[in-house]
N, C-alpha and C positions, 0 to 999 in steps of 0.2 A: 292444701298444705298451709302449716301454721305460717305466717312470716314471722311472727317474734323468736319462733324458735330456730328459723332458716337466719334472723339477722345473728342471734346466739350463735349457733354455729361460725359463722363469717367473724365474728367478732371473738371468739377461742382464736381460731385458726389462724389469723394474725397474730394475735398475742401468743400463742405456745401454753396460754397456761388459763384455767378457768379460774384464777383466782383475779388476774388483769381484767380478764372478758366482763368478771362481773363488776369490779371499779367502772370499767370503762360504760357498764349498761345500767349503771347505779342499783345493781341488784345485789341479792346475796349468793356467791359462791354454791349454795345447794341451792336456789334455782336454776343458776346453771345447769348443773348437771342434771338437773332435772327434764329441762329442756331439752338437753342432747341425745338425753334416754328416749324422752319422748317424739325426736325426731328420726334415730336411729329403729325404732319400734316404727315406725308409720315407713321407713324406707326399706325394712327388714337386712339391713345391715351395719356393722359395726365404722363409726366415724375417726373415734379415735382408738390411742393406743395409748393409757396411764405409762409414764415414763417417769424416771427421779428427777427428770430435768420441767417435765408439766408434764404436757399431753400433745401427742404427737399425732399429724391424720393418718390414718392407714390408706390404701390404694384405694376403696372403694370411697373415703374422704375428697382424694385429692380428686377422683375423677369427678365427684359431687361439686366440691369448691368452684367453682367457673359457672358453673348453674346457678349455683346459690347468691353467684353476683351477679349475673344477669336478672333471677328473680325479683333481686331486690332494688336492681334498675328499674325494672320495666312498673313494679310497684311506687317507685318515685316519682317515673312519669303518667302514670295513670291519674296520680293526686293531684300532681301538678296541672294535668289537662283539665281541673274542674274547680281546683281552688283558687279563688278569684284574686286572689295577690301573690297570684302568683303564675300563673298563665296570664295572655298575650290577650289584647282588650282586641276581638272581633267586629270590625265594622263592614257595612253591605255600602258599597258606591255603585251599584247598579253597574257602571263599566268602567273602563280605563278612562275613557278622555272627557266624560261630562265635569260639570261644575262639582261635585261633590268628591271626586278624587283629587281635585286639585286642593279642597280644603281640606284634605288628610293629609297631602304633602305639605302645605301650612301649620298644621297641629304637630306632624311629625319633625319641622323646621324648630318649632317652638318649642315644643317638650321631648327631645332624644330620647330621655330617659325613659318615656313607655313604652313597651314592648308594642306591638302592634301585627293585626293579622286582618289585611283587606283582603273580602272577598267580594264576587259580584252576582248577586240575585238578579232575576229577570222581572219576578212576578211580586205582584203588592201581598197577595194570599201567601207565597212562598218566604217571603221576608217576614209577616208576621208569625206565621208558625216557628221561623228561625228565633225569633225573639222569646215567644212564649218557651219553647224547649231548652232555651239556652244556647243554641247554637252559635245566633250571635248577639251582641253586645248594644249592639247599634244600626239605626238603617238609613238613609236619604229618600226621604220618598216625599209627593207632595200633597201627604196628610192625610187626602179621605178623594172621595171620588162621591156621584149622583148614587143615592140610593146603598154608597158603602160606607158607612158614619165607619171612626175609627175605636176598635175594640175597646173598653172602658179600660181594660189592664194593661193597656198602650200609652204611653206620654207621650208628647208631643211640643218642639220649641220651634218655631220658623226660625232660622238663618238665612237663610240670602232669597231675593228675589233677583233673579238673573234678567237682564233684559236679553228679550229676543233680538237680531239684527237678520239682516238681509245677506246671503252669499251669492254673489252673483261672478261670471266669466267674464272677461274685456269687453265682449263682441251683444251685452245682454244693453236691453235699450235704457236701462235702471243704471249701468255701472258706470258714470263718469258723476250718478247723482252724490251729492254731501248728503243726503239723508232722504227719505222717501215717508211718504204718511202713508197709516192702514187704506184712505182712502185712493191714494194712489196706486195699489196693489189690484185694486176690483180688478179681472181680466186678465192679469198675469199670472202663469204658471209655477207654481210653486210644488218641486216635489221631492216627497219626503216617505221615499220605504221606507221608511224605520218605523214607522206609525201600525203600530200593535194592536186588532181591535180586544177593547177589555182592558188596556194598561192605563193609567191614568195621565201619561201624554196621551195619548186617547182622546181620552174625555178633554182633556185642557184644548187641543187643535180642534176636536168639534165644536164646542164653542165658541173658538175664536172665529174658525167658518163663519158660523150661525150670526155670530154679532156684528160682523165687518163683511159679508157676504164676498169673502175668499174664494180661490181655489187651487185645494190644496188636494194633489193627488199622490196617492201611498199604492198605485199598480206596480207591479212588478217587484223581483226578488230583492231582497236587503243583503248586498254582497259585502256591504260596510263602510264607512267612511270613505277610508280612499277610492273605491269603485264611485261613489256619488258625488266629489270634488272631482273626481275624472269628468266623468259628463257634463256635470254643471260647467266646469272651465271648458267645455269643446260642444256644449247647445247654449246658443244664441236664446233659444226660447223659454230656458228651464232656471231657475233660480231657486233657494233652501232658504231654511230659515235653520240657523244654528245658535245657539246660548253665546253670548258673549265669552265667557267662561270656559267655554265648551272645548273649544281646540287652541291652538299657539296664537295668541294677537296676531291679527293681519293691521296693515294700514288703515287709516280710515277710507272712506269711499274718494274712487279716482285715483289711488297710488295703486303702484305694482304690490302685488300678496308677496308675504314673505314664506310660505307653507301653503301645498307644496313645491316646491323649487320648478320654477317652469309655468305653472297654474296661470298668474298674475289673475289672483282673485280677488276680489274685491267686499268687503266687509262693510253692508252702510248699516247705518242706524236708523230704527223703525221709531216713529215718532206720532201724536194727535191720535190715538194716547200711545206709550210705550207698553208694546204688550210684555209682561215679566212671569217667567217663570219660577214657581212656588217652591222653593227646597227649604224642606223639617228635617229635623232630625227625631227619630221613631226611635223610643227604648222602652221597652220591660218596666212599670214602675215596683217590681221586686227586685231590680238587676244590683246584687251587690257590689258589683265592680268598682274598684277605688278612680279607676283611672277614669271611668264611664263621665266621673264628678267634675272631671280635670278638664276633658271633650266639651262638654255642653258650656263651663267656665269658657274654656277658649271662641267655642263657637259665638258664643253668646256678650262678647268686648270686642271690638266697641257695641254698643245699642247700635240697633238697624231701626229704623221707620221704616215702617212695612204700609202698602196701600196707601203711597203719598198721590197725590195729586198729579196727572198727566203719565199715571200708568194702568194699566186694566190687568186684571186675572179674574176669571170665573166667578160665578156668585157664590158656587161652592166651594171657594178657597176663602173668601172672603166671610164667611161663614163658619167656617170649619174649629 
């Protein structure tokens, strides 16, 4: 079905008269009616009814009318779901509570006025395909992984290197420390389901293993944050490592946790080197999106210094 000639219609039918409809559609009066013929021919019934006063709809009109504005609803939001000034700027944060949602709540602090639409990918392949189709706008990931260079029709800007820290319980032999080195960790249990083989936290904790001979164990089911500050606050023997960024500030090492109520977790900082994790921001370099420009401006003030001195990240981020 035509929509110029469904909008024609809608636009008589208010006005009572095809001579308004076509003012109001900067056409000429016999297109109008031209349109209404050739609407009334494609629905094989009569719309109007010529009257002295204009044109009036007939019954099979008025039961059309309410269609005809839905059609031209849902024709509105169709355009609107793909034309970029005008649909809602898509970004991927991986999850609710890492580092990169909290810098969309920042952008969203900063600029109200763009529309926004956070979703969360799991997968590095799943987020670029998002990108390339236009799904979405934007992604947080960190960069490239061993042997997975990042697609040439991919951009890419570093934004934050997160420091990693220590989570530990009251009762863990690390939690009254001010601060712990990687080399102090040799022998201590660190565990972290959430470790994906194939994700590029992945790769980023194997290496860290590798370089500082850690151990870091990813057995057992990933029931989710609070299931893994459960345990950690109630084993003595088990400790995480969590983004700075990552959940609510706790105190620093040796005060009571403020999150969760009860825990009394303790938050030290990892230090000789700070191991920091890598967040980019990933777009489309064909993404037209106006707002896309406004993100990477915000992300990107103040300047960061990236790979200063007394922090480590992988040689493939440092490369990348």
């Amino acid at each position: 079905m035509d929509l110029d000639t469904v909008r024609t219609f809608v636009a008589a039918a208010d006005a009572g008269q095809f001579q308004e409809a076509a003012a109001e559609l900067a056409i000429t009066q016999q297109a109008v009616s031209k349109r209404i013929a050739a609407l009334e021919r494609n629905l094989g019934v009569r719309l109007f009814t010529r009257t002295a006063r204009g044109a009036e709809l007939t019954i099979d009109g008025q039961a059309f009318l309410p269609h005809a504005r839905e059609l031209l609803r849902v024709a509105e939001r169709a355009f609107a779901s793909v034309h970029t000034s005008r649909r809602p700027l898509r970004v991927d944060v991986i999850a609710s509570r890492v580092a990169p949602s909290g810098l969309m709540r920042g952008f969203h602090r900063a600029h109200p006025e763009v529309d926004l639409d956070v979703v969360m990918l799991f997968d590095f392949e799943a987020a670029v395909a998002a990108l390339r189709s236009g799904a979405i706008d934007a992604s947080f990931r960190a960069v490239a992984m061993p042997g997975r260079p990042l697609p040439e029709d991919i951009a890419s800007v570093r934004v934050l290197d997160e420091p990693l820290q220590l989570l530990t319980g009251p009762d863990h032999a690390l939690a009254d420390a001010r601060s712990v080195t990687l080399a102090q960790l040799a022998g201590h249990r660190i565990w972290m389901p959430g470790i994906v083989p194939g994700t590029e936290w992945a790769a980023y904790y194997d290496d860290l293993v590798a370089a500082f001979g850690l151990t870091i164990e990813a057995t057992g089911p990933n029931f989710g944050s609070d299931a893994l500050l459960d345990t950690i606050a109630d084993t003595p023997e088990l400790a995480t490592f969590m983004g700075e960024q990552t959940i609510p500030r706790l105190p620093q090492g040796g005060a009571t946790g403020a999150w969760p109520a009860g825990h009394d977790l303790r938050r030290i900082p990892v230090t000789d080197p700070t191991p920091v994790y890598p967040h980019s921001l990933l777009w489309h370099r064909d993404n037209p999106h106006p707002a896309l420009a406004t993100l990477r401006a915000h992300l990107a003030a103040p300047a960061t210094d990236f790979n200063v001195a007394g922090t480590w990240t992988p040689d493939w981020v440092l490369t990348s």
